[in-house]
VEXMIGU-213841 format. One record per residue (C-alpha): x, y, z; residue in one letter. Coordinates in steps of 0.2 Angstrom, whole numbers, padded with zeros to 4 digits, always signed. Example, Ala and Ser with C-alpha at 12.3 -4.5 7.8 and 13.67 -1.06 7.14 Angstrom:
# residues 2
+0062-0022+0039a;+0068-0005+0036s;
This chain:
# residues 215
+0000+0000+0000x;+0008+0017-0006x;+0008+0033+0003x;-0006+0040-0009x;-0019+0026-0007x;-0018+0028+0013x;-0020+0046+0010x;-0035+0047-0004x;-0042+0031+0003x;-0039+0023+0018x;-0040+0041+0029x;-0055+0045+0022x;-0064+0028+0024x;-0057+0026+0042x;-0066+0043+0046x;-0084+0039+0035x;-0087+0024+0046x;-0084+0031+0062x;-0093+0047+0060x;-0110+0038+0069x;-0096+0038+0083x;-0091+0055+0082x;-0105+0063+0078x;-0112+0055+0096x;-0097+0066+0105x;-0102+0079+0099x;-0102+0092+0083x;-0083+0094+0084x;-0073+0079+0079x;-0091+0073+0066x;-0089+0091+0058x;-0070+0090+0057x;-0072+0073+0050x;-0083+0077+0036x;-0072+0095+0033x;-0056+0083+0030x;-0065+0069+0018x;-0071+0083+0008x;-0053+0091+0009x;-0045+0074+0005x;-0058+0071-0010x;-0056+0087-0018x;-0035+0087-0018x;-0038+0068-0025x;-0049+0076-0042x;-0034+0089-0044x;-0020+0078-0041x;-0030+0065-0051x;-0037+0078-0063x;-0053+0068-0063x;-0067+0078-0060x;-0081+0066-0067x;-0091+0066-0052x;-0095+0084-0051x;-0102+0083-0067x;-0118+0078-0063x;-0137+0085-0063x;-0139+0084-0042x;-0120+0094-0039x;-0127+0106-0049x;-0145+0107-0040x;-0135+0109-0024x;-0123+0123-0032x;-0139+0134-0037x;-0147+0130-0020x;-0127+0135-0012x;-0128+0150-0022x;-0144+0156-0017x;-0140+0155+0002x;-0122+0163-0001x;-0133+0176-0009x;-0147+0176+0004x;-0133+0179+0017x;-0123+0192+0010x;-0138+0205+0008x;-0145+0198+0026x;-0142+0212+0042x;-0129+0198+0047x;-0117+0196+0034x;-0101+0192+0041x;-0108+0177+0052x;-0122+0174+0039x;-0108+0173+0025x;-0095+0163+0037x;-0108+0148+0037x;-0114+0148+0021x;-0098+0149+0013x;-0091+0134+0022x;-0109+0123+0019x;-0101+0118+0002x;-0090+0105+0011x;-0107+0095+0012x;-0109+0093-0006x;-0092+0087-0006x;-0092+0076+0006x;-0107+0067-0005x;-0097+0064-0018x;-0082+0058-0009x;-0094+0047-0001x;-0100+0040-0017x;-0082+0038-0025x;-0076+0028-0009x;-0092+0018-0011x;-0087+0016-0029x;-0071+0008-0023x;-0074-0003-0012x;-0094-0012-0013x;-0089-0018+0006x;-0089-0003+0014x;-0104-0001+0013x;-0103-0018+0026x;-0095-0005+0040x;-0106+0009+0038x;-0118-0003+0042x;-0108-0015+0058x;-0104+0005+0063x;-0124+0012+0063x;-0129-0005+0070x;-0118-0001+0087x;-0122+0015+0088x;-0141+0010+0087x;-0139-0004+0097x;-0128+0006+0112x;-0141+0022+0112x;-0157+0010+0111x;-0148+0000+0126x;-0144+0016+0136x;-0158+0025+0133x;-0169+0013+0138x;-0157+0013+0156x;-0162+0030+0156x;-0179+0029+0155x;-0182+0014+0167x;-0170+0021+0181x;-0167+0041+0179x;-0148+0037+0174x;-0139+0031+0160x;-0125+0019+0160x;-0110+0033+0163x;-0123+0042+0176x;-0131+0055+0167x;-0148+0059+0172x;-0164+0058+0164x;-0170+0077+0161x;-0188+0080+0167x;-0197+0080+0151x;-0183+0071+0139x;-0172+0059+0138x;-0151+0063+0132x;-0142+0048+0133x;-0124+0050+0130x;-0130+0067+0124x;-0132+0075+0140x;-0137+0091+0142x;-0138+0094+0123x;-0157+0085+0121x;-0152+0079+0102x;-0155+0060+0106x;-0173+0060+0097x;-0165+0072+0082x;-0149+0057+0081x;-0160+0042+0080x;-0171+0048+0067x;-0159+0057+0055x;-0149+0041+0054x;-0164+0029+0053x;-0169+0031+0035x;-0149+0030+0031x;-0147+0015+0043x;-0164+0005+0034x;-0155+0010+0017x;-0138+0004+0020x;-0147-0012+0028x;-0154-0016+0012x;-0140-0012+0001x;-0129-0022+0010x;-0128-0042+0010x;-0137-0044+0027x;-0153-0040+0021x;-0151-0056+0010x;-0156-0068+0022x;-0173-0070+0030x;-0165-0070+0048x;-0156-0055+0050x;-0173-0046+0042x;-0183-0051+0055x;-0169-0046+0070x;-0168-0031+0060x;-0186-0026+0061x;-0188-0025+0081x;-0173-0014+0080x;-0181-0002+0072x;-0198-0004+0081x;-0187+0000+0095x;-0177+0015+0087x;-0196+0021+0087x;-0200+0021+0103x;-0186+0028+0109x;-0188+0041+0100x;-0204+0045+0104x;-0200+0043+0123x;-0185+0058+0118x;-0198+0071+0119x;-0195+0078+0102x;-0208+0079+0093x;-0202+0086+0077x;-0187+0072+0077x;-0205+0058+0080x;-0214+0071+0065x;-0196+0065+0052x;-0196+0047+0059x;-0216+0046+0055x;-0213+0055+0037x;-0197+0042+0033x;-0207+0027+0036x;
């Protein structure tokens, strides 16, 4: 393995999988993570000079739609913090196409991203539920009076993690080769009746509103 394949592939394949992790300690390390595949992706296509995955009708949606909010921002009554974040929200059109290239790569990652969601869902269902039932989580983080935070804390996202990643998580299950026995469906679907209830329990009723509409 050469120097370039760890940099434009195996870096940013380390950090695809483990965002579920990252993103559950917080916005830091997930936002760093997707800011450095995009970084990696993009020195890749000019290194490479292969620029065949921008060329394609949803980038260039999501550059008009880019452009509209760069616009919006710059004649707001906030411009400098307005334009500061809208500038940098290009990363996350990036990052889709770095994530399609590496899937391009390699079929079996697609296999991680799944063994990654699956802990994640597993742990949170698990520790939530520890929540619920006895006030405290596993690491001793109380329940708050109306919600429930898990690993969260006092940042109430638990019911907004769940049901962002659930659509992703039942689409990665089906794309991937576990969905091909009749088993693993049906230890699947009590997973996600679970992921369901946990998020109603959260308290967040918009995040219940997006699990409701993904279904």
């Amino acid at each position: 393995m050469n120097k370039e394949e760890i940099i434009f592939y195996k870096i940013p394949c380390i950090l695809l999988v483990l965002l579920p992790f990252s993103l559950i300690t917080g916005p830091f390390i997930s936002d760093l993570s997707v800011t450095l595949i995009a970084i990696i992706f993009m020195m890749q296509c000019l290194v490479q000079k292969n620029f065949k995955y921008f060329n394609n009708i949803y980038f260039k949606y999501f550059v008009i739609f880019y452009i509209i909010c760069l616009t919006s921002s710059l004649i707001s009554d906030f411009k400098l913090i307005s334009s500061i974040k809208s500038f940098f929200y290009l990363r996350f059109g990036i990052f889709v196409l770095a994530v399609w290239h590496l899937l391009s790569l390699n079929k079996n990652l697609i296999i991680y991203i799944f063994l990654s969601l699956l802990f994640c869902f597993l742990i949170l269902i698990i520790d939530g539920s520890i929540q619920f039932y006895f006030e405290k989580n596993i690491i001793g983080i109380p329940k708050h009076p109306t919600r429930l935070s898990s690993f969260f804390g006092e940042e109430l996202i638990f019911g907004s993690y769940l049901s962002r990643f659930l659509p992703i998580f039942i689409g990665v299950f089906f794309l991937s080769k576990f969905s091909k026995k009749n088993n693993n469906l049906y230890l699947f679907l009590p997973l996600i009746v679970f992921s369901i209830i946990l998020i109603y329990l959260s308290g967040e009723r918009t995040a219940f509103l997006l699990t409701f509409m993904s279904i």
